[in-house]
C-alpha positions, 0 to 999 in steps of 0.5 A, a space after each residue: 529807321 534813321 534814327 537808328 542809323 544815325 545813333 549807330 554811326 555816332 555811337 560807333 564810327 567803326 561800323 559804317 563799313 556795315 551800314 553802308 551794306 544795310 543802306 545798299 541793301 534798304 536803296 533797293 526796297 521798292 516800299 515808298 515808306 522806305 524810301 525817305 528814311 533810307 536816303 536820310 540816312 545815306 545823307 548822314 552816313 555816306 554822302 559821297 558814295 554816288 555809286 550806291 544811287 546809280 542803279 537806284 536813281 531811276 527808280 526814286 525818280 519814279 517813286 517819288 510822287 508816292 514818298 510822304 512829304 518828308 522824304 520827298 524833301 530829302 530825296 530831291 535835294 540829294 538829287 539835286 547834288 547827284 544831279 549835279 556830279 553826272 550830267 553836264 550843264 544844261 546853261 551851255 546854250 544860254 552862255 552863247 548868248 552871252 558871247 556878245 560880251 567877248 572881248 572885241 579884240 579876241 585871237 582867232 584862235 579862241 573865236 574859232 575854238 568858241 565857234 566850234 563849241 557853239 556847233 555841237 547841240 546840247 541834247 539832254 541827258 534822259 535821266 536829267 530829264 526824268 528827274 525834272 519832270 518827276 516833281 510835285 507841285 504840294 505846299 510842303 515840297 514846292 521849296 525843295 522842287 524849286 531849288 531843284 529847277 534853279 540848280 538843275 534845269 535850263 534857264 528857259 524852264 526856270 520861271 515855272 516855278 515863280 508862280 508857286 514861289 508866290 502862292 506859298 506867301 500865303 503861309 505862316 510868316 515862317 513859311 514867308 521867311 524862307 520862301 522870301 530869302 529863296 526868291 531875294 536871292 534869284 531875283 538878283 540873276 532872274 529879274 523877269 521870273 518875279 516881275 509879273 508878280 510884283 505887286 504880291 511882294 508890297 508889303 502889309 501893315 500885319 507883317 512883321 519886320 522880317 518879312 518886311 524886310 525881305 519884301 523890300 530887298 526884293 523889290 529892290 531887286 525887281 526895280 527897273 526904269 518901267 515899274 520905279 516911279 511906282 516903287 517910289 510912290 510906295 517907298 514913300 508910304 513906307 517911310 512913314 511906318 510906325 515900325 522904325 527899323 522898317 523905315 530905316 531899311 525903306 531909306 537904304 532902298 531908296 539909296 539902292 534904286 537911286 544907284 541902280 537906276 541912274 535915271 532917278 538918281 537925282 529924284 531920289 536924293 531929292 526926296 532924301 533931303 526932304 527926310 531930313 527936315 521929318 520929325 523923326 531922329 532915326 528917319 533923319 539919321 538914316 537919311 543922312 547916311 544914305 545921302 552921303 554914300 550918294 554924294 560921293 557918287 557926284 560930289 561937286 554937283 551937290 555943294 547946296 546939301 552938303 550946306 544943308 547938312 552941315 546945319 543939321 550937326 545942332 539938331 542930330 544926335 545919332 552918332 553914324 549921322 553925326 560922323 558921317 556930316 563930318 566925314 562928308 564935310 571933311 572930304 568937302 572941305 575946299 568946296 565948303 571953306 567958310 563952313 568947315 571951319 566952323 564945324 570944326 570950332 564947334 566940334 571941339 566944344 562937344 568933344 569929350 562928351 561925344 561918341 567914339 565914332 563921332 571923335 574919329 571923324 573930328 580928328 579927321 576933319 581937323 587933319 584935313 582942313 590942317 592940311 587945306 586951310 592951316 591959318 585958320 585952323 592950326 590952333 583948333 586942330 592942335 588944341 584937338 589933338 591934345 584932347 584925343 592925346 588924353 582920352 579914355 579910348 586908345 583907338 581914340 589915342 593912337 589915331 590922335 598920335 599917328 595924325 599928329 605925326 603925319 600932319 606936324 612934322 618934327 625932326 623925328 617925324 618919317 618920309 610919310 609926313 610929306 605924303 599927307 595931303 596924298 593920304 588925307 585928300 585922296 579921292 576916295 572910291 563911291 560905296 557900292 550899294 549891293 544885296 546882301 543876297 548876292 553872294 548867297 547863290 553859291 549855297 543850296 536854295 532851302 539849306 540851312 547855309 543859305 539861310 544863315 549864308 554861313 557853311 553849317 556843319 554837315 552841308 554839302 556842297 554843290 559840285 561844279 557840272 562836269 566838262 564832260 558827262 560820266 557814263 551814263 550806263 551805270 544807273 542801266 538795271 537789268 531787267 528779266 522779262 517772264 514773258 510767256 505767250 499762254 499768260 492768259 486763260 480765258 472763261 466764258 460765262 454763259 452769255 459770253 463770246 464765241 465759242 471757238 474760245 471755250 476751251 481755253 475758258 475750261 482750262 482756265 476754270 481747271 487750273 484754278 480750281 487744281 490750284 484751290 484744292 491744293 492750297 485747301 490741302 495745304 492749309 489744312 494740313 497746317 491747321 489740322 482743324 479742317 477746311 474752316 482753318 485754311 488760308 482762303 476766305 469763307 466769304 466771296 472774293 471781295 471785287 473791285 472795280 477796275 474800269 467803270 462802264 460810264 468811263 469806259 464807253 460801255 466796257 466794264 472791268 472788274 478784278 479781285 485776287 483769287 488767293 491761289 498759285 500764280 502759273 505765271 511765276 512763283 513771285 508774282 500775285 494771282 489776278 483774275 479780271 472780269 470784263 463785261 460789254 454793256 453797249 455795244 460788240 467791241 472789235 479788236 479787242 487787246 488784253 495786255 499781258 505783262 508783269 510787274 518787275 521794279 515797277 516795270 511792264 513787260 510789252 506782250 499783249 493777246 489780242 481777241 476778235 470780239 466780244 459781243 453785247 452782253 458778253 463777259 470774259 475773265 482773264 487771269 494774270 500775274 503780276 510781280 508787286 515786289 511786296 510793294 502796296 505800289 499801284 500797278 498801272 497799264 492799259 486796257 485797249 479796243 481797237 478804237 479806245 486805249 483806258 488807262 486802269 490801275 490795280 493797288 493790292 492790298 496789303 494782305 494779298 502780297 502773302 501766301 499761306 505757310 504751313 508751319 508747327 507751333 515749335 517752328 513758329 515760335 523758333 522763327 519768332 524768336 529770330 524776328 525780335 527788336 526791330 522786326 516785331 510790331 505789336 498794339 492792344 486791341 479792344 472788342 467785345 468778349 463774343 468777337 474774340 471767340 477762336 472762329 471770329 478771330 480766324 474768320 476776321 484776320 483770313 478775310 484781311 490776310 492770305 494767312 495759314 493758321 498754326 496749331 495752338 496748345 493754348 486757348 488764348 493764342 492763335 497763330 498764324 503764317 505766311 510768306 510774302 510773294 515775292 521775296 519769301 520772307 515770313 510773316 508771323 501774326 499772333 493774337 493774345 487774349 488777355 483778361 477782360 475785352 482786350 487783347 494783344 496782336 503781335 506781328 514778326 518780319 522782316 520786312 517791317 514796313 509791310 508788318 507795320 501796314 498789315 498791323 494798321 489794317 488788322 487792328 480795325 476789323 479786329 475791333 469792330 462788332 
């Protein structure tokens, strides 16, 4: 179904206007088989039409345990942005907290427009509510419910979700990939949500980089005072991996925590210069980068390593280490005077033969120590520039002209040139070692855009909360309760109650058996063949059990679908309920009676003095599935205990028969083409496709009228859905051998599609 929307509105812009009608239209169905599809395409089609959710939003809240993984995924995260545009922030609460922070010498004015603020309560929104505890916690849409509680739920309720973060950890690398880039980003504003689960998040010599990757960051993100020093021990091992990339990154994590946490700032660079005598170049490389950007936090405290540095430039050959010495040197140069220099003269021996990074740091070291220590260095540093004046580079070219016009001043030279120690020899600002992840928060958790942190084509952006809630009233949806106080009929059998209810027994039996032999008549006057061809089944009503008697402290319940007029309602589905006592007299006995309008229950209910051991007595009821294969739940009620039951009908009692000519039905037939026609092959036995096999098997699934045939080898048969009265043709082709051809037309695709699947099998079988 999406495709199809989605091909249409690609192919032919113009006809959105129309597929937003269909797309309302399909918002309505209360299928759950429709209702991922449907949303997908409101995705594509028209995103920002929210008008279209407001009458619907309740009822995907509920359907939504039901949806398949799929839809579930696509229907929580335009909820998520729904969510979003209609109710106010549920943080307000936690940013009173946050008002320590104000500034001490706030007006008394803004203090008292907080203060006021602060008086008014946040109370939930019930359908904010409702979308928060409609969630389910299965591997494939945990992703997805997470990213709903971080965007839309209180701070407080957010660390639920920690623990099913963690589980999913246990999946293909993948899985890992993303999961882990979900909680790097809220762990840099959640710490305590991950920290019981630190250890979960140490890395394993089976994973592969990425994953070891975003471990790393995260556990940086988790670091503290308590847990450093056992982080430290770990970084340690992991500086010592045979995966080179990794081990770069562990140095860079090292520096971080060495930031964050000043308390092990000196530990850290401590253990930093020790990297610097490891036998690995990139290890070595790594470190010195990562020292630098540390020193320049406290540059005076540490002129021994800047020594110890200096001496490594023999031994180093990656040229970020390289640059970054020189770079240290050069803005260290007074500290190091007799080292600088002969940095400098050995520099200019490799010049030629080095990197371009390593070259534009030599041209600033010689500039400097120009600037510091001229005697020395003038003719070193002139020799340089004349070598930068010739090479190959021009960044390498114009870097050595704009230096030599700033440090030796000439009768053309500009009023900069006396601003050059300002310029060389200013105090540069310490690096700020942050996450890359920081600035993620602001894309959807589990979107495409917060994978790659770019905006990718066709994502849609979280809005801001509104200031002040719209009207909740537009998501009402008025509901028509068909309440009717002689909704039950009773029959007693002959062990049952009192006898003062026998009448109301009796004219249950009546009714139903008026209602029988009316929809005998019907089908036989549609089949013409007599009673062997009507709708209703040739074998007993197939009984289901509705309460068992272990559960149901000696109360059983069973109820089966008597294939007969509802009195209660045209759109609703004839029920009968047996319940039978075993144990016991129950007292005060309530049989609920209600119907089923949107999945909703109306309130009435009859209440029965007794029943007695042994008793049994039969109820009829109604219900409205809204064609719609959705569990129908209620309560079964005594005066001491309250069961909860269910009814699922199947597919095939959502129908009543029709009947209907061969030339109407092949007239209607031709209108459900395309898209409202199903169709699959079906192989049997030749005796299971003789015309009394085929009519006994497709009535026992279906409440279907047979349609007279003019050929042998096609049978025909009809019916409407209850509710809504669309038709729904069924036909079974004998072709050559032990095959045959079932076809089904309808409108209502997702129902013919489900009664397809469930004809095939009995079709088949001996």
């Amino acid at each position: 179904m999406y495709v199809l929307f989605f091909l249409c509105f690609s192919l032919d812009p113009e006809q959105k206007e129309m597929l937003i009608e269909v797309i309302e239209k399909l918002l309505k169905d209360k299928s759950t088989l429709v209702a991922g599809s449907v949303v997908m395409a409101f995705e594509e089609v028209c995103p920002d039409r929210i008008d279209l959710i407001h009458k619907n939003y309740r009822k995907l809240c509920n359907l939504l345990v039901d949806v398949e993984e799929w839809g579930q995924v696509v229907i929580i995260h335009m909820l998520t942005r729904y969510a979003r545009t209609q109710f106010v922030s549920p943080w307000k609460e936690d940013d009173g907290l946050e008002d320590n922070e104000k500034n001490f010498y706030e007006s008394d004015d803004e203090q008292k427009e907080k203060t006021d603020q602060r008086k008014k309560p946040y109370t939930m929104d019930p359908d904010h509510r409702l979308l928060i505890r409609n969630k389910k916690k299965q591997r494939y849409v945990v992703m997805a419910v997470a990213q709903l509680y971080w965007h839309i739920s209180p701070k407080s309720e957010v660390g639920i979700i920690s623990k099913s973060l963690v589980r999913l950890l246990r999946s293909n690398r993948e899985v890992q990939y993303i999961v882990l880039q979900n909680i790097a980003t809220m762990s840099i504003q959640r710490k305590g949500m991950f920290e019981p689960y630190l250890k979960s998040f140490y890395v394993r010599s089976t994973d592969p980089t990425m994953i070891k990757t975003l471990k790393l960051e995260i556990l940086t993100n988790l670091a503290n005072e308590a847990n450093i020093s056992t982080l430290l021990r770990e970084f340690q091992t992991y500086v010592k991996s045979q995966d080179k990339q990794f081990a770069a990154a562990t140095i860079q994590t090292i520096g971080r925590c060495a930031t964050n946490i000043s308390e092990v700032t000196d530990t850290c660079l401590n253990g930093l210069v020790c990297l610097l005598s490891n036998r690995d170049e990139i290890v070595v490389a790594e470190s010195v980068v990562v020292i630098k950007k540390l020193l320049q936090m406290q540059p005076a405290q540490h002129g021994e390593i800047i020594k110890h540095m200096a001496k490594l430039l023999d031994s180093i050959t990656v040229p970020v280490a390289r640059a970054s010495i020189l770079w240290l040197i050069g803005e260290n140069c007074e500290r190091v005077p007799k080292i600088a220099p002969d940095v400098l003269r050995k520099m200019a021996k490799s010049f030629t033969s080095e990197d371009d990074l390593v070259k534009l740091q030599i041209l600033n070291l010689g500039a400097k120590l120009y600037l510091t220590n001229s005697r020395q260095t003038k003719l070193l540093t002139q020799y340089i520039l004349n070598l930068g004046k010739y090479d190959q580079n021009y960044d390498i070219r114009d870097r050595t002209r704009f230096i030599r016009q700033l440090i030796v001043p000439n009768e053309k030279s500009g009023a900069l040139s006396k601003y050059a120690k300002k310029i060389f020899l200013a105090q540069k600002p310490a690096p700020l070692l942050e996450s890359p992840f920081k600035d993620r928060d602001h894309f959807q958790l589990g979107t495409l855009s917060h994978t790659l942190n770019t905006k990718a084509t066709g994502y849609l952006e979280l809005s801001n909360w509104p200031e002040v809630a719209p009207d909740p009233s537009v998501r009402n949806v008025e509901v028509i309760e068909l309440v009717r106080a002689s909704g039950y009929i009773f029959s007693e059998s002959e062990s049952g109650s009192a006898s003062g209810e026998q009448d109301e027994g009796d004219s249950s039996d009546d009714s139903s058996e008026e209602s029988s032999s009316e929809h005998g008549s019907d089908s036989e006057s549609a089949s013409e063949v007599g009673d062997k061809r009507t709708g209703k089944r040739n074998s007993k009503m197939k009984t289901h059990v509705l309460l068992h008697r272990m559960s149901g402290r000696g109360l059983a319940a069973h109820y089966f679908f008597p294939r007969q007029p509802c009195i209660f309602g045209d759109k609703m589905v004839s029920v009968q309920i047996t319940l039978l006592q075993t144990l016991h007299k129950f007292s005060g006995f309530i049989l609920p009676l209600f119907h089923i309008l949107h999945v909703f229950m109306s309130k009435l209910s009859y209440f029965l003095e007794s029943l007695e051991p042994e008793g049994s007595i039969t109820v009829s009821m109604g219900i409205d599935f809204c064609d719609s294969t959705q569990t129908a739940s209620f309560q079964l009620c005594t005066k001491d205990d309250c069961f909860n039951v269910n009814i699922q009908p199947p597919v095939g009692e959502l129908l009543l028969p029709v009947a209907m000519s061969e030339k109407d039905f092949k007239k209607e037939q031709g209108m459900l083409t395309g898209m409202n026609e199903t169709s699959t092959v079906i192989i049997a036995a030749p005796q299971n496709f003789t015309p009394s096999v085929i009519l006994q098997k497709v009535v026992n699934v279906a409440n279907v009228g047979v349609v007279p045939s003019g050929q042998d080898n096609i049978h025909r048969f009809a019916a409407k859905t209850v509710h809504s009265g669309s038709l729904m043709l069924v036909t079974v082709e004998l072709k050559e051998g032990s095959t045959a051809q079932l076809i089904i037309n309808t409108e209502r695709t997702v129902i013919g599609s489900v009664l397809l699947r469930e004809l095939k099998p009995v079709l088949s079988q001996g």
